[in-house]
N, C-alpha and C positions, 0 to 999 in steps of 0.2 A: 504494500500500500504506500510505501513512502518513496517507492520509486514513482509509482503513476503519478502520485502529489508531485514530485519534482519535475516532471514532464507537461504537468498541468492536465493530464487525465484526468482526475479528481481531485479535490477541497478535500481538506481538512475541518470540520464544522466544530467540531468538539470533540473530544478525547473517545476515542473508538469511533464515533462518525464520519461519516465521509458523503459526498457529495458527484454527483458529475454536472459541471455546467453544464447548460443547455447555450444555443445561442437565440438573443431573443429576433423573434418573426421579422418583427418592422426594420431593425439592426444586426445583423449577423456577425458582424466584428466585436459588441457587445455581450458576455457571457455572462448568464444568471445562475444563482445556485440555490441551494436550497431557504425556506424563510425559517426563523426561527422558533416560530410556533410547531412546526414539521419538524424539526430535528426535536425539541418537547415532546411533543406525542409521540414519537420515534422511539425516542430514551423509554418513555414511559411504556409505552405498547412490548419492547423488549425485556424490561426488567417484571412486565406483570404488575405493575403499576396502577392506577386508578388517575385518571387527570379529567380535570372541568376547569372552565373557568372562574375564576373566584367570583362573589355576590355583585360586587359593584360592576361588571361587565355584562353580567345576567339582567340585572336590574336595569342599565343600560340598551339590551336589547328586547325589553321586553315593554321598554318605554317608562319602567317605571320612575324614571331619574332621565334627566337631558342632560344630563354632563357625560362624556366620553371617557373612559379611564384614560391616563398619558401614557403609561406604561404596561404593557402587556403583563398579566401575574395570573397564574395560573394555582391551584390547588392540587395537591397531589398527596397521598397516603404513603409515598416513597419520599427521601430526605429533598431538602430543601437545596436550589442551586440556582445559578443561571445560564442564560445560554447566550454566548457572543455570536453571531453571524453577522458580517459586515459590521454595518450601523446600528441593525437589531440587537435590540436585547429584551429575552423573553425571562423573568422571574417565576420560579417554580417552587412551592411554600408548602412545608409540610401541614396539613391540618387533619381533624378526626376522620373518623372512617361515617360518623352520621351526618357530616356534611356533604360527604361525596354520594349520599346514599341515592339513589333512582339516578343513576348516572345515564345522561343520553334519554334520558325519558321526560317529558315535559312535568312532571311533577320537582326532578329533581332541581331544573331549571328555575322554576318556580321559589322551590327552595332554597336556593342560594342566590336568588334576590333578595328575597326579604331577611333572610341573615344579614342584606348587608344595609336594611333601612330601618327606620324608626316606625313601630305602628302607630303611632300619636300624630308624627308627620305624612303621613300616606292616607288619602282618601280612598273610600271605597272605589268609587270611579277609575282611580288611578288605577285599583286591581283589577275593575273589571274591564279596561281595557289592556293588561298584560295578559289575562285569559284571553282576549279575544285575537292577540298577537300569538299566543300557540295554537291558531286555529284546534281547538275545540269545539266539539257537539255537546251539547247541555247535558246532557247523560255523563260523556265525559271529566268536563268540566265539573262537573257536582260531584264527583267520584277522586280527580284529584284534591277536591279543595278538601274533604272529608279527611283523605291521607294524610291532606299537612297538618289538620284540624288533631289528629291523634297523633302527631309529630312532638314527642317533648320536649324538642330545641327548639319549637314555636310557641310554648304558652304563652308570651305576651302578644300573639298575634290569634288568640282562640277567638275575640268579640268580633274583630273585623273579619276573620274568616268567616262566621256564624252571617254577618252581616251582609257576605259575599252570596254565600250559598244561597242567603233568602232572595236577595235582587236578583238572580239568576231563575227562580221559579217564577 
């Protein structure tokens, strides 16, 4: 591998990763490699890992917050690190295993928004438009909110869940 690297066959992206530029479509003298969220989930898919994105990204695309995180930071149940690629750098933070829980499932999504907001400052509205951002069917939807409703890293959010589910019927 550290011949190819020397020949420019492939990047070195981080310690046991490796890369092969591509050249980009519109500039072919231009070579791109890999982004630092992919070499994250790379590391993480290799080691058996668990990774999401942290609350305030979630919460961001679910609309529940209109500020954009600046920095990429990831959650992961494997140690804490970063990743250098180019100019990117992706942050990867160890946290519990019940905050990664329904990984990849709109519930868990769900859940690690609101880990990352205040129920006092968050309108119902505001929820029931992050529900309607996970394209949900009402059956659905009444079925996640229930989960998170019996979730006990949410009991300061049981009244506005309660108050979710009932605008919803």
């Amino acid at each position: 591998m550290s011949r190819l690297a020397q020949t420019g066959e492939v990047v070195r992206v981080a310690k046991g990763f490796y890369s092969r530029p591509k050249p980009l479509p519109s500039i072919p003298s231009i070579k791109i490699t890999a982004k630092a969220e992919d070499v994250a989930q790379t590391w993480a898919r290799t080691h058996h890992y668990k990774i999401a994105p942290q609350g305030l990204e979630s919460a961001y695309r679910l609309g529940m917050q209109t500020q954009a995180p600046v920095k990429a930071v990831y959650w992961t149940t494997g140690p804490s690190r970063e990743f250098h690629v180019g100019h990117q750098t992706v942050q990867v933070k160890h946290t519990t295993e019940t905050k990664l829980q329904w990984i990849n499932k709109p519930e868990g999504t769900l859940l690690r928004g609101l880990l990352s907001l205040s129920p006092e400052h968050t309108s119902v509205a505001t929820l029931l438009m992050a529900i309607k951002r996970l394209n949900l069917r009402e059956n659905e939807a009444i079925e996640v909110i229930r989960k998170l409703s019996n979730s006990p890293i949410l009991k300061m959010w049981h009244s506005k869940l309660h108050q979710l589910e009932s605008n919803l019927r």
